[in-house]
Structures are given as structure tokens and as C-alpha cells.
C-alpha positions as a Python dict, from the first residue, in 0.01 Angstrom:
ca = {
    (1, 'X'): (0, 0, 0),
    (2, 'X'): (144, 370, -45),
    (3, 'X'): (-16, 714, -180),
    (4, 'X'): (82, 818, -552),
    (5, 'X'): (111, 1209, -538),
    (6, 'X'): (120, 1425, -796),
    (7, 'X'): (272, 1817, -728),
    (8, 'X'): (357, 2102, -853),
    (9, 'X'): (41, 2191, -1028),
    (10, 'X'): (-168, 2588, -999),
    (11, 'X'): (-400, 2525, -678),
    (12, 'X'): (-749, 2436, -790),
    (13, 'X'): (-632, 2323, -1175),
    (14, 'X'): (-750, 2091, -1311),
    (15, 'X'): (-569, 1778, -1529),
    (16, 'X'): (-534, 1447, -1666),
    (17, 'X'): (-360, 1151, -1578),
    (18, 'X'): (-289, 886, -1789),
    (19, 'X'): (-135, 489, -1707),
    (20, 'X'): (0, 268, -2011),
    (21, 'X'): (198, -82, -2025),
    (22, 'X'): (469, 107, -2272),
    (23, 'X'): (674, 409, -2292),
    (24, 'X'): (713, 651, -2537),
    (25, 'X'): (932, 910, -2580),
    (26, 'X'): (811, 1185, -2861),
    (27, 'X'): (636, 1485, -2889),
    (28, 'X'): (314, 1573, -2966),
    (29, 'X'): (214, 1935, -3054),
    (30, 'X'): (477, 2069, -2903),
    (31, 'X'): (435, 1859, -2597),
    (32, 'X'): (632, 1545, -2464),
    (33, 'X'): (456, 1215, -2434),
    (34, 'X'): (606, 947, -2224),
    (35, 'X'): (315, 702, -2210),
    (36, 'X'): (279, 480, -2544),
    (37, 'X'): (-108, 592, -2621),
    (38, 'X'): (-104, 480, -2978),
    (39, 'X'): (-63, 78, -2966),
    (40, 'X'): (-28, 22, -2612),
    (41, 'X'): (-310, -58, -2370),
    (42, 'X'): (-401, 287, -2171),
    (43, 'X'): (-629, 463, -1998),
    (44, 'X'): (-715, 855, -1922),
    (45, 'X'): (-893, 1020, -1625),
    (46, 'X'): (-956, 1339, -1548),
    (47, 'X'): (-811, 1504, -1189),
    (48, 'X'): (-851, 1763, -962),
    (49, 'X'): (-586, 1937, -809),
    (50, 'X'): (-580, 2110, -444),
    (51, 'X'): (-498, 2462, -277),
    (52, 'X'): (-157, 2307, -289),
    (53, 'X'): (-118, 2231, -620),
    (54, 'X'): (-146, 1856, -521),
    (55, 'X'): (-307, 1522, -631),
    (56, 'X'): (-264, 1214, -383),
    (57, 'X'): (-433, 852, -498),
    (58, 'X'): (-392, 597, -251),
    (59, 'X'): (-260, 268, -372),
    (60, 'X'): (-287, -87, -276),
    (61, 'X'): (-262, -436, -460),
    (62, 'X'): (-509, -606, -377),
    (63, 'X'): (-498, -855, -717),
    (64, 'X'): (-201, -1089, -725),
    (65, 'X'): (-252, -1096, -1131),
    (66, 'X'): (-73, -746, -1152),
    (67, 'X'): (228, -854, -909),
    (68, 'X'): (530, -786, -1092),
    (69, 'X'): (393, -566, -1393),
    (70, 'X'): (533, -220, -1446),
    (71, 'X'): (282, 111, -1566),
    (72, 'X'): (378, 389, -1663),
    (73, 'X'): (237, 762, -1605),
    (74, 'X'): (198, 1090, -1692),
    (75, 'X'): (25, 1368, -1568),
    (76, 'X'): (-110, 1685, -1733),
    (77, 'X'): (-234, 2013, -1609),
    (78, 'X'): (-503, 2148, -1857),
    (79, 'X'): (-630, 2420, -1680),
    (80, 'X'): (-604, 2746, -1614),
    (81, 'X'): (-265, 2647, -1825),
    (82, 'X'): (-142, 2344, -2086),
    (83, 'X'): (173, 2175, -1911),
    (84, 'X'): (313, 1773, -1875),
    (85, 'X'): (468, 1604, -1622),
    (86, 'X'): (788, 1379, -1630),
    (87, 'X'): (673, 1037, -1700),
    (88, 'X'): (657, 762, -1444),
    (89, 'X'): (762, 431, -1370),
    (90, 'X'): (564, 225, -1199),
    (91, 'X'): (619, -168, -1078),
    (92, 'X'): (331, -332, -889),
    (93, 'X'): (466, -564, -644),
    (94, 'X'): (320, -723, -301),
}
């Protein structure tokens, strides 16, 4: 179990975060995508962030099917401005 946390965003903007099983590594109208969202299984939500600037998830592995496989993320702050996070590693593991 541990929290994924997201910072650095404007208080009260609002974003995107986005999990793949591949990397990428190009850009995109003008901006850099490290999650594979072309051929790669993904998904998209949208997020909220708080008077900090702050997004926290808490995480826990409850399925033994993902033990040992590896996401990646990347976050994205759409409003009030358009910027992208570093991409993320992540390995599930109980």
C-alpha cells in the first residue's frame, strides 16, 4: 500500500492523468509524451488538483494478477494552463 502524489500543479487546476503498459518518448504538438497511447493498452482520467497544487491517490494491490507488472504515467495540467509532467515508472509488487 502507499499514496501516488502528484505536485507542482496551480492550486485548484485541473488535469489528466494517464497509465500505459509502454513508454514513449516523442512529442506531440509541441508537448512530450512518455506514455505509449497509440498501440499500447491505456487509460485517461480526469483530476482535480488542491490549494496546494497537489493530487494524492492511494494505492494498494489487492490482485495478485498485476504482481510484478510495471505502468507507466503521466500527468497533465489542462487548466487554467497546458503543461506535462515527467513520465513515471511504476512496478506493482506485493
Amino acid at each position: 500500500a502507499g499514496l501516488l502524489e502528484i505536485s507542482g500543479a496551480t492550486p485548484f487546476g485541473t488535469g489528466i492523468i494517464g497509465a500505459s503498459t509502454a513508454k514513449l518518448n516523442t512529442t506531440a504538438g509541441g508537448l512530450s509524451l512518455f506514455i505509449d497511447v497509440y498501440g499500447a493498452s491505456y487509460a485517461l482520467a480526469g483530476i482535480g488538483f488542491d490549494a496546494t497544487g497537489q493530487w494524492t491517490y492511494p494505492l494498494t494491490l489487492l490482485n495478485a494478477g498485476l504482481d510484478d507488472v510495471t505502468f507507466y504515467l503521466q500527468t497533465a495540467e489542462t487548466f487554467p494552463i497546458l503543461r506535462e509532467s515527467n513520465g513515471l515508472q511504476v512496478l506493482f509488487s506485493r
